[in-house]
DRENDO-454561 format. One record per residue (C-alpha): residue number from 1; residue in one letter; y, x, z. Coordinates in steps of 0.05 Angstrom, whole numbers. Each point is the difference from the previous one (the first is absolute). Example, Ala and Ser with C-alpha at 12.3 -4.5 7.8 and 13.67 -1.06 7.14 Angstrom:
# residues 2
+-----+---------+--------+--------+--------+
| num | residuo |      Y |      X |      Z |
+-----+---------+--------+--------+--------+
|   1 |       a |    -90 |    246 |    156 |
|   2 |       s |     69 |     27 |    -13 |
+-----+---------+--------+--------+--------+
# end
This chain:
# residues 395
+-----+---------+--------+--------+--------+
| num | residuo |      Y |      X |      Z |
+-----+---------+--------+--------+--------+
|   1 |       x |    282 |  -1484 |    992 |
|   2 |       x |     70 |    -24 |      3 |
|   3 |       x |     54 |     57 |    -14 |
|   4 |       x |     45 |     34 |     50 |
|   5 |       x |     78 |     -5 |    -11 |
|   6 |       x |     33 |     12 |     67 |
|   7 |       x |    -52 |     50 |     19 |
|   8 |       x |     -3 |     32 |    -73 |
|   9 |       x |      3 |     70 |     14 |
|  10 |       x |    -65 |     -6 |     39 |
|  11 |       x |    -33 |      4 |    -74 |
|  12 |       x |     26 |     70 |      0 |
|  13 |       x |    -23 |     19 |     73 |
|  14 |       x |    -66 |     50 |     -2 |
|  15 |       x |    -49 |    -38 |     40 |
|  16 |       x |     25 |    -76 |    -14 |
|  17 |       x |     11 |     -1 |    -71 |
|  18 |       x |    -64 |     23 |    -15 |
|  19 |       x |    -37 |    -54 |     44 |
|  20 |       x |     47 |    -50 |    -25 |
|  21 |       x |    -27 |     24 |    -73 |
|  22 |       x |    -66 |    -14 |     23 |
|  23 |       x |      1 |    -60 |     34 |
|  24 |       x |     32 |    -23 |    -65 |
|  25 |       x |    -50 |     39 |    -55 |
|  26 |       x |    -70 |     23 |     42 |
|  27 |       x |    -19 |     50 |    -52 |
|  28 |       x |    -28 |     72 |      1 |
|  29 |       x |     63 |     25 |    -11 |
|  30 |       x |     41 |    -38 |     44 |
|  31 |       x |    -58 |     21 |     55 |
|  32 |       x |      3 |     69 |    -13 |
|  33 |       x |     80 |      0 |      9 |
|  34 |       x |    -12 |    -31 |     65 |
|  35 |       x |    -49 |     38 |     34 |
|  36 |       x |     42 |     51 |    -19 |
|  37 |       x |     53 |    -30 |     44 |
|  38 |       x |    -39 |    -17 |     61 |
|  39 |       x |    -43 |     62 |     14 |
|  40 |       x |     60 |     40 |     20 |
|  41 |       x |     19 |    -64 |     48 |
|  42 |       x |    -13 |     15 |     76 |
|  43 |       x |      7 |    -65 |     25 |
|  44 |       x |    -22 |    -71 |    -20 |
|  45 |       x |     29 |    -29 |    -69 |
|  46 |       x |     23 |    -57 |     34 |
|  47 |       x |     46 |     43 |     46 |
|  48 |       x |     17 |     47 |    -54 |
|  49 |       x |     20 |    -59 |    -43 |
|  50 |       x |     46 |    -29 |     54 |
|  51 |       x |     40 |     56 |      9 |
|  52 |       x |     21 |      7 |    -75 |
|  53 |       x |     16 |    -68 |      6 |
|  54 |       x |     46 |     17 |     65 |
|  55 |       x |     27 |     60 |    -35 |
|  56 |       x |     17 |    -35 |    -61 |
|  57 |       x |     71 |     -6 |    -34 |
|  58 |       x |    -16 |    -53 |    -51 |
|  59 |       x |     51 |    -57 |    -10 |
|  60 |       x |    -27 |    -44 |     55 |
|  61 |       x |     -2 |     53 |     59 |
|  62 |       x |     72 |     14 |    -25 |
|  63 |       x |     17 |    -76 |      4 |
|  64 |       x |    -39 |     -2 |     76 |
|  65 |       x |     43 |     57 |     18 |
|  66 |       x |     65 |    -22 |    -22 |
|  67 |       x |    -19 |    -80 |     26 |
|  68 |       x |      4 |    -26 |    -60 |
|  69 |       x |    -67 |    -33 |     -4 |
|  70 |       x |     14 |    -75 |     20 |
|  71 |       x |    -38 |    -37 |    -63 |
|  72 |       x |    -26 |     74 |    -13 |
|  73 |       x |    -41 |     -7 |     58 |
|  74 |       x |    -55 |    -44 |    -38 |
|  75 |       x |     -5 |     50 |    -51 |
|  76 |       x |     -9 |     52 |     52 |
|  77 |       x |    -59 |    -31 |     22 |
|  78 |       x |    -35 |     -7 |    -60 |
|  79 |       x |     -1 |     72 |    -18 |
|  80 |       x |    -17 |     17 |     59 |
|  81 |       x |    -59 |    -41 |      2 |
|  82 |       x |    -16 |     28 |    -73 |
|  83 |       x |      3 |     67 |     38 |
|  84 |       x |    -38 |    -17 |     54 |
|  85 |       x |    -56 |    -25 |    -32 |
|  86 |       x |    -11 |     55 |    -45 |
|  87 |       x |     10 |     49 |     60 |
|  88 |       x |    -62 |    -28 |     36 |
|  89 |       x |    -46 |     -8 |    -66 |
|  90 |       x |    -70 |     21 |     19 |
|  91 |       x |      0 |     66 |    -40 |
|  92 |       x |    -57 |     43 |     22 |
|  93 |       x |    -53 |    -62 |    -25 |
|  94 |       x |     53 |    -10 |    -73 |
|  95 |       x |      1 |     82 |    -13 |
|  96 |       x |    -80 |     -3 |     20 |
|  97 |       x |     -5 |    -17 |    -76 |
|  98 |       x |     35 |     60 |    -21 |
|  99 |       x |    -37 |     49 |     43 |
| 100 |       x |     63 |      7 |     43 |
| 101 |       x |    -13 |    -44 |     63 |
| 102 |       x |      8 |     63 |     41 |
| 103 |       x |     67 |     18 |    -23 |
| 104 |       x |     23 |    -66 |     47 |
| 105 |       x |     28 |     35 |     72 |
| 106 |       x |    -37 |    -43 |     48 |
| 107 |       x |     57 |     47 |     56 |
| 108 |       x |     29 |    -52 |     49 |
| 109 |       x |     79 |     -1 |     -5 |
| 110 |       x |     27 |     71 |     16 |
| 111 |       x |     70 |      1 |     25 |
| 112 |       x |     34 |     62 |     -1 |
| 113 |       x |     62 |     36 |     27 |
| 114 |       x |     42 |    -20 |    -57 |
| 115 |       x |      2 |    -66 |      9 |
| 116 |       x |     50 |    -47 |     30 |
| 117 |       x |    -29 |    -39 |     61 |
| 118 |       x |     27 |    -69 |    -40 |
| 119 |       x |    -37 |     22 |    -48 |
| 120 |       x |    -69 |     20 |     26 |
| 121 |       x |      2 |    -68 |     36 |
| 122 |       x |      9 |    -47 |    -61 |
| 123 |       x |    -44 |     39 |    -46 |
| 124 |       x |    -64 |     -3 |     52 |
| 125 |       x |     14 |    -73 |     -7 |
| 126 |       x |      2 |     -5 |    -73 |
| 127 |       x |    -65 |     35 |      0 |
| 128 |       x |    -34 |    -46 |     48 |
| 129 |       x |     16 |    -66 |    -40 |
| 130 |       x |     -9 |    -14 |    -74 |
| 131 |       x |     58 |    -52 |      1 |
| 132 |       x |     64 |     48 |    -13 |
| 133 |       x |     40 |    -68 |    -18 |
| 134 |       x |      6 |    -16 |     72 |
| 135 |       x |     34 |     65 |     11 |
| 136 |       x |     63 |    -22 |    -36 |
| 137 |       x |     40 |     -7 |     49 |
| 138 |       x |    -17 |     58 |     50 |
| 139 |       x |      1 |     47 |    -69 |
| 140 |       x |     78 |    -30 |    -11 |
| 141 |       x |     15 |     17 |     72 |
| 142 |       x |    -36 |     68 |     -5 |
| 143 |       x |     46 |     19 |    -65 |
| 144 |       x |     67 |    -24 |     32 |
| 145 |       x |     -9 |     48 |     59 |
| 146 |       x |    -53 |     52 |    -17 |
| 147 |       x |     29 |      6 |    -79 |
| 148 |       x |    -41 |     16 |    -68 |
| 149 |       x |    -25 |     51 |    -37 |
| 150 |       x |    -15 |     61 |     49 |
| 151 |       x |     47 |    -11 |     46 |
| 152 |       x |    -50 |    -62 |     26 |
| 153 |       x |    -61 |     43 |     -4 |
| 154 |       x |     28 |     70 |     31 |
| 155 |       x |     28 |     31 |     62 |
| 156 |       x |     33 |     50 |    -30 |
| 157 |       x |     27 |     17 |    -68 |
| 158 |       x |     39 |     40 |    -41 |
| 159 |       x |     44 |    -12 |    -66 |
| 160 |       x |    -17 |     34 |    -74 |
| 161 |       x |     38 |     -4 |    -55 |
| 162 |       x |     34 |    -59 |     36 |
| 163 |       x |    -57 |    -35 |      8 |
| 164 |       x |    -37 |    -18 |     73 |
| 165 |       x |    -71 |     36 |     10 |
| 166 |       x |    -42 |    -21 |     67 |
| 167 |       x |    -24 |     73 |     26 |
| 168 |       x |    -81 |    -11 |      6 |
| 169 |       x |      1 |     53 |     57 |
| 170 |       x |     50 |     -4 |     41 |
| 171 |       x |     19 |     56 |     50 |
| 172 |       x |    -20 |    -29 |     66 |
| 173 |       x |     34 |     42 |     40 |
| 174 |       x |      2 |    -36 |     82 |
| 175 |       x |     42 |     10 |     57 |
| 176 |       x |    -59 |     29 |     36 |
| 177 |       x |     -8 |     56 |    -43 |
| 178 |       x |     77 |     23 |      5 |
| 179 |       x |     20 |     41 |     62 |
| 180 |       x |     64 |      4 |     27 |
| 181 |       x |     64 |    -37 |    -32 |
| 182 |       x |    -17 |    -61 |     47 |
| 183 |       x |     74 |    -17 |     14 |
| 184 |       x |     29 |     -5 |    -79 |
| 185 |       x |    -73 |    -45 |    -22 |
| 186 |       x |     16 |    -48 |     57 |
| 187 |       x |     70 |     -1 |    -26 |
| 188 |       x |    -27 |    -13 |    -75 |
| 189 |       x |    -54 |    -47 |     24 |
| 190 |       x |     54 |    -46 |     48 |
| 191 |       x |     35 |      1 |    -76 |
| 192 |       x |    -61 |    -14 |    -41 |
| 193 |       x |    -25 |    -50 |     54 |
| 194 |       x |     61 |    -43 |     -6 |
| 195 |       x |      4 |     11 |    -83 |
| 196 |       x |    -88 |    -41 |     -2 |
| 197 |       x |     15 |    -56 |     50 |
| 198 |       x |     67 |    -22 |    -43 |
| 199 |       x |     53 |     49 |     19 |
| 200 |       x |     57 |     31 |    -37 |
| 201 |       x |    -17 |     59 |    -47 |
| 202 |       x |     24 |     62 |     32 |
| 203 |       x |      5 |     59 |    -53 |
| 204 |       x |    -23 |     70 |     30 |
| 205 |       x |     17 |     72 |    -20 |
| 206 |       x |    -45 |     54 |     28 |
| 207 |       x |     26 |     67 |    -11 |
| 208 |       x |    -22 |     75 |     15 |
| 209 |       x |    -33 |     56 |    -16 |
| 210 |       x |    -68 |      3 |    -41 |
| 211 |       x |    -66 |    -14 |     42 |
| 212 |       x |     33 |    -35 |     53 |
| 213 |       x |    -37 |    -56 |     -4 |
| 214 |       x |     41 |    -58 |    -36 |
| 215 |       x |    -39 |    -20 |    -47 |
| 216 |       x |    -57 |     -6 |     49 |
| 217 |       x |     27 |    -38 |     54 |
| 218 |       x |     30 |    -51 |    -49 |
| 219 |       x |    -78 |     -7 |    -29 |
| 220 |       x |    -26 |    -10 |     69 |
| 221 |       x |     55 |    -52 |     13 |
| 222 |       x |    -24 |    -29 |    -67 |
| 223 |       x |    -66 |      1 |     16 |
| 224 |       x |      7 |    -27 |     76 |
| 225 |       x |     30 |    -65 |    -24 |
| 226 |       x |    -37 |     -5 |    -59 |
| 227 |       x |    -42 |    -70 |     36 |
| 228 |       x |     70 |    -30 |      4 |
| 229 |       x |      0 |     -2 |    -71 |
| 230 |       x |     52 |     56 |     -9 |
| 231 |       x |     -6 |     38 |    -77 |
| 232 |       x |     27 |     59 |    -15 |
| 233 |       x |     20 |     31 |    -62 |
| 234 |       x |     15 |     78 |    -18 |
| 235 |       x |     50 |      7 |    -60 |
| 236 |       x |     12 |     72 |    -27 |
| 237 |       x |     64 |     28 |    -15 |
| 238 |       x |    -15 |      1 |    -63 |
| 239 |       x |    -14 |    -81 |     -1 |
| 240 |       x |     71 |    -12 |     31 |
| 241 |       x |     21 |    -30 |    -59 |
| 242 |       x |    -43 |    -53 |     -3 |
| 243 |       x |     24 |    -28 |     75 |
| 244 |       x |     35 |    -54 |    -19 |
| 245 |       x |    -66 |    -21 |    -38 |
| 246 |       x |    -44 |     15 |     57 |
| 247 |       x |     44 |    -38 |     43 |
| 248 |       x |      4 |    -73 |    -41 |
| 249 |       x |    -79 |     19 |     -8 |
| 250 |       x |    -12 |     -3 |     73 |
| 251 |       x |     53 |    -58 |     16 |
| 252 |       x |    -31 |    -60 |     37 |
| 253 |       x |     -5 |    -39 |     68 |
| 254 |       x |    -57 |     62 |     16 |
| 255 |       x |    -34 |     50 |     10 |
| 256 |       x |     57 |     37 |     39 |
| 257 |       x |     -2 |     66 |    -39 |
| 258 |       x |     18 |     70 |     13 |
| 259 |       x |     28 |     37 |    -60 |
| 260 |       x |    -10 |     73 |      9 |
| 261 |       x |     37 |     61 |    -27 |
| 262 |       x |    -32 |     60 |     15 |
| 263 |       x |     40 |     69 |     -2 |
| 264 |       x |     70 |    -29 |    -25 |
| 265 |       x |     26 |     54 |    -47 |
| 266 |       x |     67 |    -30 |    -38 |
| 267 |       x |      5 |     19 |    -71 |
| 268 |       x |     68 |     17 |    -24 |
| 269 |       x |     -9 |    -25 |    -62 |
| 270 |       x |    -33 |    -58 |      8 |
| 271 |       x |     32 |    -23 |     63 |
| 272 |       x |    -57 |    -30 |     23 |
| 273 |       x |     34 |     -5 |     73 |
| 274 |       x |     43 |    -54 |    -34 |
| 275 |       x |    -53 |    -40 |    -20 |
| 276 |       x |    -31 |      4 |     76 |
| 277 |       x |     65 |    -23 |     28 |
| 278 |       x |      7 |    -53 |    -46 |
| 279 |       x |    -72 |    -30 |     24 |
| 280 |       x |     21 |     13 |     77 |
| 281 |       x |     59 |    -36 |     -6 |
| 282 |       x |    -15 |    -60 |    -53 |
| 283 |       x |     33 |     -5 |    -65 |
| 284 |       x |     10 |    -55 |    -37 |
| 285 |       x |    -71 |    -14 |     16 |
| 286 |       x |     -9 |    -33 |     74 |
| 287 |       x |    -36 |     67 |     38 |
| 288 |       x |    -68 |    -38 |     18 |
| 289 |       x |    -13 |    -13 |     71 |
| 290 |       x |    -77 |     28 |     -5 |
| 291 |       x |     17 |     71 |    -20 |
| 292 |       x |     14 |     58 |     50 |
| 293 |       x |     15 |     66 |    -29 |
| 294 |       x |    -22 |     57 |     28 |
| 295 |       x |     14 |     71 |    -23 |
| 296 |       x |    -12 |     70 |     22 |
| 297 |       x |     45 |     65 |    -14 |
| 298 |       x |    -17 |     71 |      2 |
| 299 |       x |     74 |      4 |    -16 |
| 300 |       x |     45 |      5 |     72 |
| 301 |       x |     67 |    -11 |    -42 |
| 302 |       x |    -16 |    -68 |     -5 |
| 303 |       x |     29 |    -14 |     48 |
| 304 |       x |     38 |     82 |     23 |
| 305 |       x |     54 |     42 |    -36 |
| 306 |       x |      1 |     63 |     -4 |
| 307 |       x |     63 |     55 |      4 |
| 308 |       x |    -30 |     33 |    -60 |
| 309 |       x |     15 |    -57 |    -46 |
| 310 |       x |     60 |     -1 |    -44 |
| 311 |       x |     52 |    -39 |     28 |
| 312 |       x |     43 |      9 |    -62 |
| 313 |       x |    -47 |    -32 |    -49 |
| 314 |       x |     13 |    -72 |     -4 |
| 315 |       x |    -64 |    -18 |    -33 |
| 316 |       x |    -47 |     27 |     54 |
| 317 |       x |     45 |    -26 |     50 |
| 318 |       x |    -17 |    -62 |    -21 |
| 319 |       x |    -66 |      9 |    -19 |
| 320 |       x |    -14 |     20 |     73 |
| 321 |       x |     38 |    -72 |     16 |
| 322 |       x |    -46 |    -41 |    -32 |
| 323 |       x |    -58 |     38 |     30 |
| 324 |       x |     31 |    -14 |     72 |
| 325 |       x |     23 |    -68 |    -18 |
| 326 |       x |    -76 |    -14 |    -20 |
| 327 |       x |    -29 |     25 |     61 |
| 328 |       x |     55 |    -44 |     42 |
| 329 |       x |    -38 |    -64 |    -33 |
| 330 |       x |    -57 |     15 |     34 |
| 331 |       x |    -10 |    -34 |     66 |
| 332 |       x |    -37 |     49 |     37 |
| 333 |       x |     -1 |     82 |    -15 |
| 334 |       x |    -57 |     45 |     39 |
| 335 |       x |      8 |     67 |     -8 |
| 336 |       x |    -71 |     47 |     10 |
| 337 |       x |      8 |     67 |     23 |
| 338 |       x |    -41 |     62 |      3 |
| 339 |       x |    -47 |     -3 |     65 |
| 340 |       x |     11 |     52 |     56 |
| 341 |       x |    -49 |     56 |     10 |
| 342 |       x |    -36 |    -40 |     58 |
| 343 |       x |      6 |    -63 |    -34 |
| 344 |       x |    -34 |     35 |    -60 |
| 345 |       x |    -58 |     21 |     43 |
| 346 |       x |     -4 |    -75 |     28 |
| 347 |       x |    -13 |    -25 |    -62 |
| 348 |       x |    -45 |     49 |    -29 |
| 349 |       x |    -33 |      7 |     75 |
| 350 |       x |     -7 |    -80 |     -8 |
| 351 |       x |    -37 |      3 |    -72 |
| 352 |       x |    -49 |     54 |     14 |
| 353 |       x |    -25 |    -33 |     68 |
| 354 |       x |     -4 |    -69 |    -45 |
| 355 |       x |    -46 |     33 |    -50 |
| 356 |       x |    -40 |     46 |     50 |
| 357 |       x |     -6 |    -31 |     60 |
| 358 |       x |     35 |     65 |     42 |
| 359 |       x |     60 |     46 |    -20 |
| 360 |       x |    -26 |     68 |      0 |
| 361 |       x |     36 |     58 |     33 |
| 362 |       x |     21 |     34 |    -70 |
| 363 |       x |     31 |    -60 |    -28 |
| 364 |       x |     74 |     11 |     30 |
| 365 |       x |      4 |     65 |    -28 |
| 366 |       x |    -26 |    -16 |    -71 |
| 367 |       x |     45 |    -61 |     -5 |
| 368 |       x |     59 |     53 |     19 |
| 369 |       x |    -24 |     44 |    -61 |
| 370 |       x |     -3 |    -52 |    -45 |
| 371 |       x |     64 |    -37 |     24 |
| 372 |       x |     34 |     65 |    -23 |
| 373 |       x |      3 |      0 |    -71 |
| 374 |       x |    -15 |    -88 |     -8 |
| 375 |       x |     52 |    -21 |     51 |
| 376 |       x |      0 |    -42 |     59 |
| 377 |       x |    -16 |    -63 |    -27 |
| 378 |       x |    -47 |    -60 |      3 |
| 379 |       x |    -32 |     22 |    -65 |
| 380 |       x |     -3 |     66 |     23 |
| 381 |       x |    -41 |    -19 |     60 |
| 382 |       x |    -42 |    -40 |    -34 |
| 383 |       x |    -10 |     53 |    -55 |
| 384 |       x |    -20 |     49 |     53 |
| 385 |       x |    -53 |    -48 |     34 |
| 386 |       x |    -35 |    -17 |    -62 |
| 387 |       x |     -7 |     81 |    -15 |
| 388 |       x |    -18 |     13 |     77 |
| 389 |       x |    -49 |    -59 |     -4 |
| 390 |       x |    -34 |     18 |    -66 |
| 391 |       x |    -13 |     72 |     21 |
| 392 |       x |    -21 |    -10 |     67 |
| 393 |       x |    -49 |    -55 |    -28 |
| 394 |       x |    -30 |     58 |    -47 |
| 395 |       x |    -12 |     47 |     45 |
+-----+---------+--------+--------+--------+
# end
């Protein structure tokens, strides 16, 4: 079998470098490292096979992303039609010598919430024809805009070590299951809506208390335009030094991208805030026009002063400078806000009746009780319903 160069680190990949090693050798051994590989498949091998070959970050991919294929484009289609062949060998008959037919997934292709609609789309192709070579040129398109590595095979992600990791489970949190807060998500989805059909990137701070549902709405947002072909990507604190990395990593023509910063805490030391503005505002780097950052607070001087601070101490003064001055560059700042009594009781009221069918008469006073030592917010209410729910279903 000829060798892969472009699509070399496929010979490292779990489920394709052991078939290619047995296309290649058909031994025992070989067979017994497969079947290994496929009986934890649930889906066909054809499909599986596609989307490592989607998900990829071998040279080619990186050439197709960064259109730099032009003579390229030949040897594109070789590999590819190296991989497509091998990806549609008739296994379960080949390991039938081995004792291992049965180890072949016979499972149709299985989509699941993790993947990119791009990507679900090309893949069921690939695993319908056995002649990847004539996918050259959709594959070079689908790299330019959709990217490489997980970023092409994931909705959402997050950043470790520095490094880009496609999260297999995403939370799938939907506007439907939110209540109340109506009036700021059709202000973030108007923004968001503009950002997926081609818009400007308009960088959002959401700041407030604990619980008041920041992080959730901007997962539902996520989530709701998701089919537009909208990633996003959670980066802890403790990754912010890595964002000019993450940002030349997700650099393209597509997918527009969401960078999210979840509970902004500046470290003194570090100055980490630093390294945020300098990625808002573009350094020497060009800021790329795919990337939106979004980032939540539980820390209201952001953006407020306080009396109590020390007007006399020039290094705190400016310290709190820099922490205004980065909240200034972003475009749009939400604040969330504890929930009134009554608004509290709409909410939990509203999550109760979803999950039983009725409110029952008890529930206003138990969500009072309970309100008292969690607090009047979101994730109080929702708190409160799962505990009402689960004992009321017990009884």
């Amino acid at each position: 079998m000829d060798a892969l160069i472009g699509y070399a680190p496929l010979y490292d990949d779990p489920l394709v470098g052991p078939l290619l090693a047995y296309v290649d050798d058909p031994s025992e051994v070989a067979a017994r490292r497969l079947g290994g590989a496929l009986v934890t498949l649930g889906t066909s091998v054809p499909f599986a096979v596609a989307l490592r070959v989607l998900g990829a970050s071998g040279p080619l991919p990186e050439a197709a992303r960064g259109g730099l294929l032009g003579r390229r484009g030949r040897v594109l289609s070789r590999e590819l039609g190296i991989l497509g062949r091998v990806a549609h060998e008739p296994l379960r008959a080949a390991l039938d010598a081995h004792g291992l037919g049965d180890y072949v997934p016979d499972d149709p292709p299985a989509p699941s919430a993790a993947l990119p609609a791009a990507t679900v789309g090309i893949a069921m192709r690939m695993a319908e024809s056995r002649d990847w070579a004539g996918f050259a040129g959709e594959i070079t398109g689908f790299h330019r805009h959709e990217g490489i590595g997980p970023l092409a095979t994931h909705r959402a992600l997050r950043v470790v070590d520095g490094e880009l990791y496609g999260i297999e489970h995403p939370d799938m949190v939907l506007e439907s299951d939110l209540v109340g807060g109506t009036d700021v998500r059709e202000r973030l989805a108007e923004t968001l809506r503009a950002f997926v059909t081609g818009g400007p990137a308009v960088d959002v701070l959401l700041y407030g208390p604990p619980g008041t549902g920041k992080s959730t709405t901007v997962h539902a947002l996520a989530a709701a335009f998701a089919d537009d072909g909208l990633r996003l990507v959670q980066i802890d604190r403790r990754e912010m030094s890595h964002l000019s990395a993450v940002m030349e990593a997700l650099r393209g023509e597509g997918p527009r991208t969401v960078i999210v910063l979840d509970d902004l805490v500046f470290d003194e030391n570090e100055r980490s805030d630093r390294a945020l503005r300098a990625m808002l505002e573009g350094d020497a780097s060009r800021r790329p026009a795919n990337l939106a950052v979004w980032a939540t607070s539980n820390r209201m001087r952001l953006i407020h002063e306080t009396r109590t601070e020390r007007e006399d101490d020039v290094e705190e003064h400016l310290g709190r400078g820099e922490r205004s001055a980065l909240a200034s560059r972003c475009g749009l700042r939400i604040g969330f806000g504890f929930l009134t009594v009554e608004g509290f009781l709409d909410v939990a009221r509203a999550l109760v009746r979803r999950r039983l069918g009725t409110v029952p008469a008890d529930v206003d006073a138990g969500a009072r009780r309970f309100a008292v030592d969690r607090g009047l917010t979101p994730r109080a209410a929702r708190q409160f319903a799962d505990l009402y729910v689960g004992v009321t279903g017990t009884r």
